[in-house]
C-alpha positions in Angstrom: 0.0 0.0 0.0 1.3 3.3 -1.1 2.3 6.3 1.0 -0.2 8.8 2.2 -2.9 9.3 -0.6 -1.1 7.4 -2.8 2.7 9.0 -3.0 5.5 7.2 -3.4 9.1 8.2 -3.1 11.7 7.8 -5.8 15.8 7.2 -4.6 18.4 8.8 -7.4 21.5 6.5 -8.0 24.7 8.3 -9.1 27.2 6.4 -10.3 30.6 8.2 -9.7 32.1 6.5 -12.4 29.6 8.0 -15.2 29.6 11.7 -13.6 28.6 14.0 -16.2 27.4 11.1 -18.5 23.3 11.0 -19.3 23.8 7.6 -17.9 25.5 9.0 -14.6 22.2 9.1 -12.5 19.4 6.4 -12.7 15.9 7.1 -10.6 15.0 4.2 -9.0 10.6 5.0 -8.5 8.2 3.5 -5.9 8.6 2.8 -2.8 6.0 3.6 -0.4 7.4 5.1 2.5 10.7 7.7 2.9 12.2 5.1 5.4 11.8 2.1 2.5 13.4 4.5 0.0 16.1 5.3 2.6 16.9 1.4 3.5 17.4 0.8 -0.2 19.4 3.9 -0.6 21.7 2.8 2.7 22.0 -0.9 1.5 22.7 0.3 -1.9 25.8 2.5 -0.5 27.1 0.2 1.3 27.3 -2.5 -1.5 28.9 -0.1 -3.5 31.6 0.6 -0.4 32.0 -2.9 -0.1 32.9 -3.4 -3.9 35.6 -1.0 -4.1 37.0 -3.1 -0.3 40.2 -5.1 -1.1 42.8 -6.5 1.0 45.7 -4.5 1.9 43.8 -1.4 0.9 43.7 1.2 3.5 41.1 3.4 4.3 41.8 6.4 2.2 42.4 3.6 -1.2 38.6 2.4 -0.4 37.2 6.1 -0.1 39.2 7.3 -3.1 38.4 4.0 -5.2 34.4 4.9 -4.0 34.9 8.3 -5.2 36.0 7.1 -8.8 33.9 4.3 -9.4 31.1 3.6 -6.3 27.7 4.7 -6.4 26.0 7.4 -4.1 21.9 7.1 -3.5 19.4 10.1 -2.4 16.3 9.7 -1.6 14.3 12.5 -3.7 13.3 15.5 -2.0 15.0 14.3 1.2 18.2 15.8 1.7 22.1 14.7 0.4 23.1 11.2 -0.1 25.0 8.9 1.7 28.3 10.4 1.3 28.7 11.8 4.7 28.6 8.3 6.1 31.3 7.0 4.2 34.3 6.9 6.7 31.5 5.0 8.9 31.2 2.9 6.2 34.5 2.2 5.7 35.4 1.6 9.2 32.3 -0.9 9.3 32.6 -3.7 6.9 28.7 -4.5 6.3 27.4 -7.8 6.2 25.9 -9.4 3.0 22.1 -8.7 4.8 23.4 -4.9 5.2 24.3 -4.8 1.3 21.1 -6.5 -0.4 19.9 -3.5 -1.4 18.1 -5.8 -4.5 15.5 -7.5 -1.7 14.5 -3.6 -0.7 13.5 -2.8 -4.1 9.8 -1.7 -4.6 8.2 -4.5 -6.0 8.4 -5.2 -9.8 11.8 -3.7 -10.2 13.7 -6.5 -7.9 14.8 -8.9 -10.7 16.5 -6.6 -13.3 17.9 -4.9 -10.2 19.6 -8.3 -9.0 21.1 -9.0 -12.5 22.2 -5.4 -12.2 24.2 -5.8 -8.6 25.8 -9.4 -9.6 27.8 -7.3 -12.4 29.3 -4.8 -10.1 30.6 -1.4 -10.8 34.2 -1.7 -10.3 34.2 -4.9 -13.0 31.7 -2.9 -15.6 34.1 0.1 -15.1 37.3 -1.7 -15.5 35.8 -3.5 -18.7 34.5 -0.4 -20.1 38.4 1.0 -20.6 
């Protein structure tokens, strides 16, 4: 059941690695709440952290790697993404339940999303050059 009277909210994916592109942002539409949007938006981030973690890298690799080629989520109309988390993020290696970002996709979009996560940014962007 959607939002109050209907509304949904909509969560805005930039990918770093496609800045300035027309592909660089993606809207990702209905979810029925701000907090459902949000959880997405959070587990989305931190899969995209996660990616760009490698052993031996430190901190400041995995934040500059993120900045290059990681993706940053906002909920519409709801303030800045997730970027000011980061160095929590970091810190915090998430669990796979903290990164499925696919099972908190409004309904209907959750299959091309999971084909979507399984081919990773950091592999796309290092085919793409």
């Amino acid at each position: 059941m959607p939002g109050s009277k209907g509304r949904t909210w909509s969560v805005i994916v930039f990918d770093m690695a496609h800045t300035g592109e027309p592909d660089g942002e993606r809207l990702i539409p209905g979810f029925e709440t701000p907090e459902k949007a949000r959880a997405y938006a959070e587990a989305r981030v931190r899969a995209s952290v996660e990616e760009m973690r490698q052993p031996g890298l430190t901190p400041e690799q995995i934040r500059r790697l993120w900045l290059l080629f990681g993706e940053d989520c906002a909920v519409a109309g709801h303030g800045p993404g997730f970027a000011d988390l980061l160095d929590r993020f970091i810190a915090t290696p998430a669990t796979p339940a903290d990164c499925d970002w696919p099972a908190l996709a409004p309904a209907g979009g959750a299959r091309n999303l999971r084909h979507h996560a399984a081919t990773g940014w950091l592999q796309r962007a290092a085919m793409s050059r």
